[in-house]
ZASE-740994 format. One line per 8 residues: number of its first residue (from 1); their letters; for each residue x, y, z of N, C-alpha, C. Coordinates in Angstrom, 3 decimals, decimal comma, padded with zeros to 6 digits. Layout:
N
NUM) a) X/Y/Z/X/Y/Z/X/Y/Z | ...
// end
This chain:
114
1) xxxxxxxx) 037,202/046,976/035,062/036,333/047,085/033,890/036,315/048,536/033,426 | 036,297/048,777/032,134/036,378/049,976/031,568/035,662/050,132/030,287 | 034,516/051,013/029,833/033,787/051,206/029,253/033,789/052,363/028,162 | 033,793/052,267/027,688/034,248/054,238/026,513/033,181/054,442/025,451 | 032,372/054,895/025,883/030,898/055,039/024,810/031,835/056,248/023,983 | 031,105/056,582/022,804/031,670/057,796/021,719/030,793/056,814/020,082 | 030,771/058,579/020,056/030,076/058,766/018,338/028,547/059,500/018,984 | 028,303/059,877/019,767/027,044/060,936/020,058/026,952/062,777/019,279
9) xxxxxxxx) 025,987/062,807/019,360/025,975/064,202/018,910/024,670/064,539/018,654 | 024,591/066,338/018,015/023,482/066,367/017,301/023,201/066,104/016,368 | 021,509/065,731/015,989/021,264/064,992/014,579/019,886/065,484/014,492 | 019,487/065,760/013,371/017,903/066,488/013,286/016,916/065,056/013,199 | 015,956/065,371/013,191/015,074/063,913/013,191/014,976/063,122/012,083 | 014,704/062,008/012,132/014,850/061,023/010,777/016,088/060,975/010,550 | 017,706/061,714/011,269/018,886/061,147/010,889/019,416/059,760/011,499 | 020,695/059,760/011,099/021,430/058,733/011,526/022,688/058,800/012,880
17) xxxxxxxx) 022,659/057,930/014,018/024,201/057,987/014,541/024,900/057,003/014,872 | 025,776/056,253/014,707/026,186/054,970/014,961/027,501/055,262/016,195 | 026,728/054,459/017,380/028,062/054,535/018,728/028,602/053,884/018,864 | 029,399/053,784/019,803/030,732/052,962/019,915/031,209/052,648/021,679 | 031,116/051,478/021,638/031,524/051,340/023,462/032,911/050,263/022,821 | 033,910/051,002/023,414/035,073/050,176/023,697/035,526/049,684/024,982 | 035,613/048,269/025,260/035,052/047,891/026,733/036,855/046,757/026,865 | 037,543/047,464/027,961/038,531/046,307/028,725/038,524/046,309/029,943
25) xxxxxxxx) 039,340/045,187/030,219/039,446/044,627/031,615/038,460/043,449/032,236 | 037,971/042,790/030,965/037,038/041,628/031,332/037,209/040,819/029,751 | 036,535/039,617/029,926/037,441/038,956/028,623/036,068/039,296/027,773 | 035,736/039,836/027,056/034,819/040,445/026,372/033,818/039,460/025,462 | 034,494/038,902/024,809/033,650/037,675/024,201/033,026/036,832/024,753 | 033,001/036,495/026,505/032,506/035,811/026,580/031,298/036,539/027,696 | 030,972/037,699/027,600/029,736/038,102/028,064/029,114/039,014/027,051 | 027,524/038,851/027,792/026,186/039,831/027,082/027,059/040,943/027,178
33) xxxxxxxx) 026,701/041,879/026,201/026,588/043,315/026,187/025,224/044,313/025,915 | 024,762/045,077/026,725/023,844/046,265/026,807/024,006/047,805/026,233 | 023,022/048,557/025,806/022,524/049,696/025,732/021,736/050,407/026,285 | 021,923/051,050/027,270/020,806/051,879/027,963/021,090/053,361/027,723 | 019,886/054,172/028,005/020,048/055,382/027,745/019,300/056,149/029,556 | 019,128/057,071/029,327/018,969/058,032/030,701/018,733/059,620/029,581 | 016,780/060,046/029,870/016,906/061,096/029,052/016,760/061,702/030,605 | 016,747/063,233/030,203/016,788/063,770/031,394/015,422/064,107/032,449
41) xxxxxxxx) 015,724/064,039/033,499/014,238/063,132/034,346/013,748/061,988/034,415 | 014,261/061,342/033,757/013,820/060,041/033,801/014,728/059,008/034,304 | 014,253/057,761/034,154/015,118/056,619/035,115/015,926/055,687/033,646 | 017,104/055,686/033,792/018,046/054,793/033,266/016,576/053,418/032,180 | 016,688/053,166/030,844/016,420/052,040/030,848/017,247/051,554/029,707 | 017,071/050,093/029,651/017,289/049,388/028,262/017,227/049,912/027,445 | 018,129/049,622/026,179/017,690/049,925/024,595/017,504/048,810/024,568 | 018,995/048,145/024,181/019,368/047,047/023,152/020,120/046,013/024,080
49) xxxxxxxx) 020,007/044,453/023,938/021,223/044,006/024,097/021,547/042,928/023,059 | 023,003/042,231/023,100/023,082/041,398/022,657/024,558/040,071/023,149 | 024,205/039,261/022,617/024,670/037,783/023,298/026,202/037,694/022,877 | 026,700/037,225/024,186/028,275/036,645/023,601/028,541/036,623/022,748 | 028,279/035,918/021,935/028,627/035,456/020,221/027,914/035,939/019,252 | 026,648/037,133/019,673/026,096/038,049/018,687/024,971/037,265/017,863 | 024,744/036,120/018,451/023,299/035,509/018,110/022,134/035,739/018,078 | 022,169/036,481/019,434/020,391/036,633/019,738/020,760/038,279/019,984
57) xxxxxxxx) 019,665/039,143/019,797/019,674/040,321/019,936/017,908/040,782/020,723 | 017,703/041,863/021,539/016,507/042,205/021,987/016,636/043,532/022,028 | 015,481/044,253/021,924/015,247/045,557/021,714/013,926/046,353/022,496 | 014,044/047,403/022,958/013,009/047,874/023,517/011,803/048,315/022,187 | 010,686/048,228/022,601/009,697/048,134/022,091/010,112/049,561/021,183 | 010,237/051,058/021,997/010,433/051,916/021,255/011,365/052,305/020,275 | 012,596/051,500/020,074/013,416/051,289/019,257/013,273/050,791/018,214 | 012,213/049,022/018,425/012,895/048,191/017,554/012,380/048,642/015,761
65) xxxxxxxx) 013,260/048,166/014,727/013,040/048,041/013,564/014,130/049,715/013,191 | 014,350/050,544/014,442/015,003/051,596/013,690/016,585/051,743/014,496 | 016,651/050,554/015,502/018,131/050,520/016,315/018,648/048,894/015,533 | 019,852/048,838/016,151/020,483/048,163/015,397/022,119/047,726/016,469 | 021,754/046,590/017,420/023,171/046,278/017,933/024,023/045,748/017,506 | 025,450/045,677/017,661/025,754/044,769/016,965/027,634/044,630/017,840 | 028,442/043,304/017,771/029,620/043,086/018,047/030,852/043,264/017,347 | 031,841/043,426/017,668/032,965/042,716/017,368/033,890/042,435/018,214
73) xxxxxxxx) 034,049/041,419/018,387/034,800/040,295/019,481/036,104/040,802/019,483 | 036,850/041,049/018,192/038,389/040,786/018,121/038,411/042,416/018,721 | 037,817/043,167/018,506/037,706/044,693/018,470/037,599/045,136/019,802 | 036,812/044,153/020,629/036,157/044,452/021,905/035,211/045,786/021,898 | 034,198/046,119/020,871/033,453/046,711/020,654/032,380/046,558/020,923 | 031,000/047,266/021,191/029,692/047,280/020,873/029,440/048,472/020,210 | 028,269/048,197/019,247/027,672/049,557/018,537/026,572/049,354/018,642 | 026,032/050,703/018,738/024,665/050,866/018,476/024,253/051,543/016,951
81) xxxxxxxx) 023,724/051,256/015,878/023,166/051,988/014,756/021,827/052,554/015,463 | 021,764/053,940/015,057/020,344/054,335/015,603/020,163/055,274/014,146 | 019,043/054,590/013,062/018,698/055,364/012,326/017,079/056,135/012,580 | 016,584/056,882/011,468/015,044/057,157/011,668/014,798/057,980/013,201 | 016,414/058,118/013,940/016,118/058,802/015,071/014,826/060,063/015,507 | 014,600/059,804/016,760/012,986/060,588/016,883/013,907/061,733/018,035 | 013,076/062,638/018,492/013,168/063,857/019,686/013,188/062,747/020,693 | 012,449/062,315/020,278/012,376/061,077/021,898/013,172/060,175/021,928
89) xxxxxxxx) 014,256/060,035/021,465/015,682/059,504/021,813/016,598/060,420/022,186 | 016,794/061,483/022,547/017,537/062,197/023,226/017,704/061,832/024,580 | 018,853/061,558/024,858/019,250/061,034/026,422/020,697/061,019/026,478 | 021,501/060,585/027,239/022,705/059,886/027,515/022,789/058,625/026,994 | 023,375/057,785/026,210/023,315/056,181/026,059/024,607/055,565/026,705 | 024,721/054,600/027,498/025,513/053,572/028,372/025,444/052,883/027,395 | 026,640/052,020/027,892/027,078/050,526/027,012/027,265/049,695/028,639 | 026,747/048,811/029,414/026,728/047,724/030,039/026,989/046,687/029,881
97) xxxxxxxx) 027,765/045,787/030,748/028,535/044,450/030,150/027,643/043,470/031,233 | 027,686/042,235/031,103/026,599/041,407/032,157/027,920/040,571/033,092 | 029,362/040,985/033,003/030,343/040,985/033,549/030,199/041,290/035,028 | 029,818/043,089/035,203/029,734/043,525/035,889/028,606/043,855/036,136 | 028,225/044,246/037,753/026,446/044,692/037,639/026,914/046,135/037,976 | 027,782/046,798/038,292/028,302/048,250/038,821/029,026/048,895/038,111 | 029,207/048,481/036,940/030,556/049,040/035,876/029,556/050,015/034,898 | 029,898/051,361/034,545/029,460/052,267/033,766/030,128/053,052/032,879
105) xxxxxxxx) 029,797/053,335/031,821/031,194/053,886/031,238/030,667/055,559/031,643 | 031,119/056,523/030,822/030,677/057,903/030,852/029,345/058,201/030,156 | 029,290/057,830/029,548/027,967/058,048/028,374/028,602/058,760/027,275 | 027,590/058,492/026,363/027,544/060,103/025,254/026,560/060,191/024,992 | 026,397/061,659/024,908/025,307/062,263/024,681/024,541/062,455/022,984 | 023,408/061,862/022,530/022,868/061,782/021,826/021,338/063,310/021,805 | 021,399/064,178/021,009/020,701/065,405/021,269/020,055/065,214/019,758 | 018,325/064,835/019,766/017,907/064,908/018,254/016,985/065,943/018,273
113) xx) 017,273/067,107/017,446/016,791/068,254/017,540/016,876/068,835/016,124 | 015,616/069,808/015,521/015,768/070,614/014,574/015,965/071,938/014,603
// end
């Protein structure tokens, strides 16, 4: 299993960043995919996930209405849209597959700062 988060950076508050997990070595369409982040000191949690076939989607409370998951199957992609970004989304963000329970990609780093 192989995971490749990218599209992180800095962004002042109220901007926009849209990521990118490119995920092989598992047949991709037919599992959940995740978003977690890790700010620093703190413990790994959830953002976002969403379903095989991109049906159902769930969101952490502090996200929802300004994140945004989303698929593409043929692509073997996940994205995250994170608009309206706050200081308090600064972390590392993971892309997790429900494939694996031990598979991690590298992260990227998301820094929202003025």
């Amino acid at each position: 299993v192989q995971l490749v988060e990218s599209g992180g950076g800095l962004v002042q508050p109220g901007g926009s960043l849209r990521l990118s997990c490119a995920a092989s070595g598992f047949t991709f369409r037919s599992y959940a995919m995740s978003w977690y982040r890790q700010a620093p000191g703190k413990e790994r949690e959830l953002v976002a996930s969403i379903t095989s076939a991109g049906g159902t989607t769930n969101y952490a409370d502090s996200v929802k209405g300004r994140f945004t998951i989303s698929r593409d199957n043929a692509k073997k992609t996940v994205y995250l849209q994170m608009d309206n970004l706050k200081v308090e989304d600064t972390a590392v963000y993971y892309c997790k597959t429900s494939y694996s329970a031990t598979s991690w990609g590298q992260g990227t780093q998301v820094t929202v700062s003025s």
